[in-house]
C-alpha positions in Angstrom: -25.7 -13.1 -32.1 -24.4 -15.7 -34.5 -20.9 -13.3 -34.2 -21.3 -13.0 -30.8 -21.2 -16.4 -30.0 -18.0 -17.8 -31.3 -16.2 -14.5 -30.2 -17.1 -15.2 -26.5 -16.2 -18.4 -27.1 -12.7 -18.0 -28.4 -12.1 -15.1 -25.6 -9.3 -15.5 -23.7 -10.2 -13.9 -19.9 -7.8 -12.1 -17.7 -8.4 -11.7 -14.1 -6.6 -9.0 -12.3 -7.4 -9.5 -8.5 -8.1 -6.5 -6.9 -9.6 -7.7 -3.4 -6.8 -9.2 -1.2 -8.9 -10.0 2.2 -9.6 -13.1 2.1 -8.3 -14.1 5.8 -8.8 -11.1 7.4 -12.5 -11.2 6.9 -14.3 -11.5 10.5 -18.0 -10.9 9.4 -19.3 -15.2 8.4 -21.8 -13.3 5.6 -18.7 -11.0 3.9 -16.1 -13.8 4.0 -18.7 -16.3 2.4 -19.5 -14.0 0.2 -16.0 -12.6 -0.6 -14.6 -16.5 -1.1 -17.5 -17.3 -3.6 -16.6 -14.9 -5.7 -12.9 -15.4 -5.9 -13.7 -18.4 -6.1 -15.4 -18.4 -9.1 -13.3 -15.7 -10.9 -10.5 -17.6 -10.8 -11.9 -20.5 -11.8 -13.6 -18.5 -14.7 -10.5 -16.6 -16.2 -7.6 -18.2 -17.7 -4.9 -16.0 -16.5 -4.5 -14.2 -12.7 -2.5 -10.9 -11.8 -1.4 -10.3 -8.7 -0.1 -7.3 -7.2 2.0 -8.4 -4.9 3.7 -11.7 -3.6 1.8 -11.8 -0.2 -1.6 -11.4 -2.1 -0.8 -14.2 -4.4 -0.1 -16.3 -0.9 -3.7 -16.0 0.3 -5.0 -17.9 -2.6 -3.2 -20.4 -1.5 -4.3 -19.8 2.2 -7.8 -20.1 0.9 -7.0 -23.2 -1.9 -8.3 -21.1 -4.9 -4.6 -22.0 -5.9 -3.0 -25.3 -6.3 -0.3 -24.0 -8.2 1.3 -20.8 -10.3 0.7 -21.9 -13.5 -1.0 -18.9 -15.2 -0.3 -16.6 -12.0 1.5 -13.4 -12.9 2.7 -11.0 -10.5 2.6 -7.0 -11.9 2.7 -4.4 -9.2 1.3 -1.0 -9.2 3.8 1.5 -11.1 4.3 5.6 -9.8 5.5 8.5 -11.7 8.3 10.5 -10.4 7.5 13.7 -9.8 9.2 16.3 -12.6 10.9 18.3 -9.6 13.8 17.3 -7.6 12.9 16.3 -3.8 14.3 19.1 -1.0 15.1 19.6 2.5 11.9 21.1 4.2 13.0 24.4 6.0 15.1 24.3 8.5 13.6 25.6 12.1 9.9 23.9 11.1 8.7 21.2 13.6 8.7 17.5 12.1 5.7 16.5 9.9 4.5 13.4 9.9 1.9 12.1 7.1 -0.4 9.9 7.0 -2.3 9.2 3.9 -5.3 7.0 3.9 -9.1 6.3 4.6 -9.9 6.4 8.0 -11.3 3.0 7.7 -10.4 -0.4 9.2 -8.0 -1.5 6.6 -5.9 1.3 7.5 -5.8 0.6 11.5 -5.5 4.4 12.3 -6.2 3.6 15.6 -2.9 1.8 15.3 -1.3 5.2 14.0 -2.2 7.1 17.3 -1.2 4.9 19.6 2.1 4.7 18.1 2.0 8.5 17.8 1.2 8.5 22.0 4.5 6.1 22.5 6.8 8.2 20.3 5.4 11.0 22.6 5.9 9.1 25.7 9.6 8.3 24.5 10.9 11.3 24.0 9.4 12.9 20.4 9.7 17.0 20.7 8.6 19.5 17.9 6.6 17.1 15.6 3.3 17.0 14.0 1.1 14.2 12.7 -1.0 15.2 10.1 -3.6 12.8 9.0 -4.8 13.0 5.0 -7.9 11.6 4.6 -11.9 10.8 5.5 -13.8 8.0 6.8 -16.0 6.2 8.6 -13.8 6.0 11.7 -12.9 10.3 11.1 -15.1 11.0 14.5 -13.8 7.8 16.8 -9.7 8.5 15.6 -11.0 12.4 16.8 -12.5 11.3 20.4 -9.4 8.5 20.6 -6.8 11.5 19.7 -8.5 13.3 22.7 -8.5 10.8 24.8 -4.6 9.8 24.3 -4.2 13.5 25.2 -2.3 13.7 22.1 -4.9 16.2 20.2 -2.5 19.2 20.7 0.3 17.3 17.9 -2.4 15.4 15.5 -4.8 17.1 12.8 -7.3 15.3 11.2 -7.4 17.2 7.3 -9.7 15.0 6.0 -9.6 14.9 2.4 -7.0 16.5 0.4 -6.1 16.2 -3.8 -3.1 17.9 -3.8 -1.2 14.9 -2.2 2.2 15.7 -4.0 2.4 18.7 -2.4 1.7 17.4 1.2 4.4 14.6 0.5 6.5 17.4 -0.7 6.4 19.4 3.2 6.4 15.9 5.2 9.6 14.5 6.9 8.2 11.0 7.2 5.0 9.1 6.0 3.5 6.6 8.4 1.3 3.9 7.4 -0.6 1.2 9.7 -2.6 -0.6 7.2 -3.2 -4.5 8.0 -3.5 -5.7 4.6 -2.8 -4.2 0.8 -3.4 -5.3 -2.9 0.1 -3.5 -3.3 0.2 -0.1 -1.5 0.4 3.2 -3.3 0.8 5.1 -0.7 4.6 3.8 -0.4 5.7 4.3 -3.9 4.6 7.8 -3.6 6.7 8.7 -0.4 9.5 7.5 -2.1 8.7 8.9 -5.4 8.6 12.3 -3.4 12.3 11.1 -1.7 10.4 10.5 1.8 11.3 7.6 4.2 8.1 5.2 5.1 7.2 3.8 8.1 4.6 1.1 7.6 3.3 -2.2 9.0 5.1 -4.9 7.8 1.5 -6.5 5.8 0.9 -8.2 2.7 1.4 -5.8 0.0 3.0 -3.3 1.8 6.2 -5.0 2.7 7.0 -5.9 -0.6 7.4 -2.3 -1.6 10.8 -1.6 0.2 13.1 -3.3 2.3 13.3 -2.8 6.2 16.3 -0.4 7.2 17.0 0.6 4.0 14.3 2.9 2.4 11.9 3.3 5.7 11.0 0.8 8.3 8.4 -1.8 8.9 6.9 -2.5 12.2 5.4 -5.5 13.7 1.3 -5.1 13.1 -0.5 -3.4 16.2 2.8 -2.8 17.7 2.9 1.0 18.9 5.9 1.0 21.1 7.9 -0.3 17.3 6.3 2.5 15.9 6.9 5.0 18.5 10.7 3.6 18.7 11.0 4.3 14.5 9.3 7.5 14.7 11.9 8.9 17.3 14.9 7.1 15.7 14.2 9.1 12.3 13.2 12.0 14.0 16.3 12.7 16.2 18.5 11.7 13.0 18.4 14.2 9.9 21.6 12.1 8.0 18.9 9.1 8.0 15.6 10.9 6.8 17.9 12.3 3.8 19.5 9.0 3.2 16.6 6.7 3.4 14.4 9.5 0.9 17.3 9.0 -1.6 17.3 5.7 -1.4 13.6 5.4 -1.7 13.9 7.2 -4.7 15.6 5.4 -6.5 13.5 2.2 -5.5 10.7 3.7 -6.9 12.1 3.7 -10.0 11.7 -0.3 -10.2 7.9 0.4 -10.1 7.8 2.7 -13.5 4.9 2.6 -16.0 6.7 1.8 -18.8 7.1 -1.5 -16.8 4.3 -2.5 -16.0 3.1 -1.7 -19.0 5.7 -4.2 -20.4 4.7 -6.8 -18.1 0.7 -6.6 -19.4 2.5 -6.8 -23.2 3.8 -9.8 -22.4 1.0 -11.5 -20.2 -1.0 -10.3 -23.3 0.6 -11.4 -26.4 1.4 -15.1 -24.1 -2.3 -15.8 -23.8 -2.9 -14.9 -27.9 0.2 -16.9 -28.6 -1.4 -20.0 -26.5 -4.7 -19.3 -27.8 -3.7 -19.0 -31.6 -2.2 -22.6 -31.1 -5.3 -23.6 -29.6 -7.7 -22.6 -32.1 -4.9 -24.2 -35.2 -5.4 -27.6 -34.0 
């Protein structure tokens, strides 16, 4: 104990934030609860990482933040795959991919009714395969039934071998309403695939509208059904917006972010060495 002590007490603590739903709570019990503890980690570490710019905004939403000082921003980082990305076959119907938790965050039920309005405008030949389990796995199933889309959507519920489903999409689609700072994203484009996603905090951040993919307004299925025909009548702009994507997800390489921790790292032992010299 008597070492103990005066190394806790000469610790300097690092908070990475990890839950980024602070106004988009609805239950009174979880957003109280969800607020006291931000509240107090912040206040109890001497440095905060952020993953994104729009989660760094809600702790200012919420007044857990007055100010940057001793903010730092360090997204999530992606590997490139070691292969190339290709053309799918010709001749096979469109794929489209979603990858995600069938959970509220995620807004699925946003995904199908954009699927329905790309289906009422015109979308031929395409599929919408849907990665992942959940809570919500049953309702999406009785909701894809009842949008009569059931014929064009399969639930796969959970898969490991993502890479090789982004390798055999044509498009991933992502409806989430709010992000730490999406994954999901940086793989597509790692893989060379365009994204269409919901323009939300931490998703937005990851690529720029028009260029690599295309962000729709939240909840809005008609935008979603307008993008999903757009890039499915157009083959020029799937292969131009993967490459692009591709090289975006470059900027969000390990050896980065691993930089960025190195430096967060050695500024708080700097500070704290000058500290403990007075």
């Amino acid at each position: 104990m008597g070492l103990t002590r005066p190394l806790i007490r000469n610790a300097a603590f690092v908070y990475v934030v990890h839950w980024p739903a602070l106004y988009h709570m609805t239950d009174p019990w979880r957003a109280s609860r969800n607020f006291m503890v931000e509240w107090l980690s912040v206040r109890g570490h001497e440095e905060i990482v952020f993953g994104s710019e729009g989660n760094l905004r809600q702790y200012f939403y919420a007044r857990l933040l007055s100010d940057r000082t001793h903010t730092w921003l360090i997204p999530n980082s992606i590997e490139l795959p070691a292969h190339e990305p290709t053309p799918r076959a010709a001749g096979l119907p469109l794929r489209f991919l979603f990858l995600g938790r069938l959970e509220e965050q995620k807004k699925p039920q946003w995904l199908l009714h954009g699927w329905r309005a790309a289906l009422d405008l015109g979308l031929r030949d395409g599929m919408l395969d849907v990665l992942g389990d959940g809570t919500m796995r049953q309702q999406m199933e009785e909701l894809a039934r009842s949008l009569g889309i059931a014929d064009s959507v399969r639930f796969l519920g959970y898969q490991s071998n993502t890479g090789s489903h982004l390798d055999d999409c044509d498009v991933l689609l992502m409806t989430s309403v709010f992000e730490a700072h999406a994954n999901v994203p940086l793989e597509a484009m790692a893989h060379g695939r365009p994204v269409i996603a919901t323009a939300a905090d931490g998703v937005q951040e990851s690529f720029t509208d028009g260029r690599e993919g295309f962000l729709v307004p939240l909840g809005d299925a008609q935008a979603l059904g307008a993008r999903i025909v757009q890039l499915a009548r157009d083959p020029e702009l799937r292969a131009r917006m993967g490459a692009q994507g591709r090289l975006r997800a470059r900027d969000f390489n390990p050896q980065q972010q691993r930089e960025a921790y190195r430096s967060l790292l050695e500024s708080v032992l700097q500070r704290r060495g000058r500290e403990l010299s007075r």
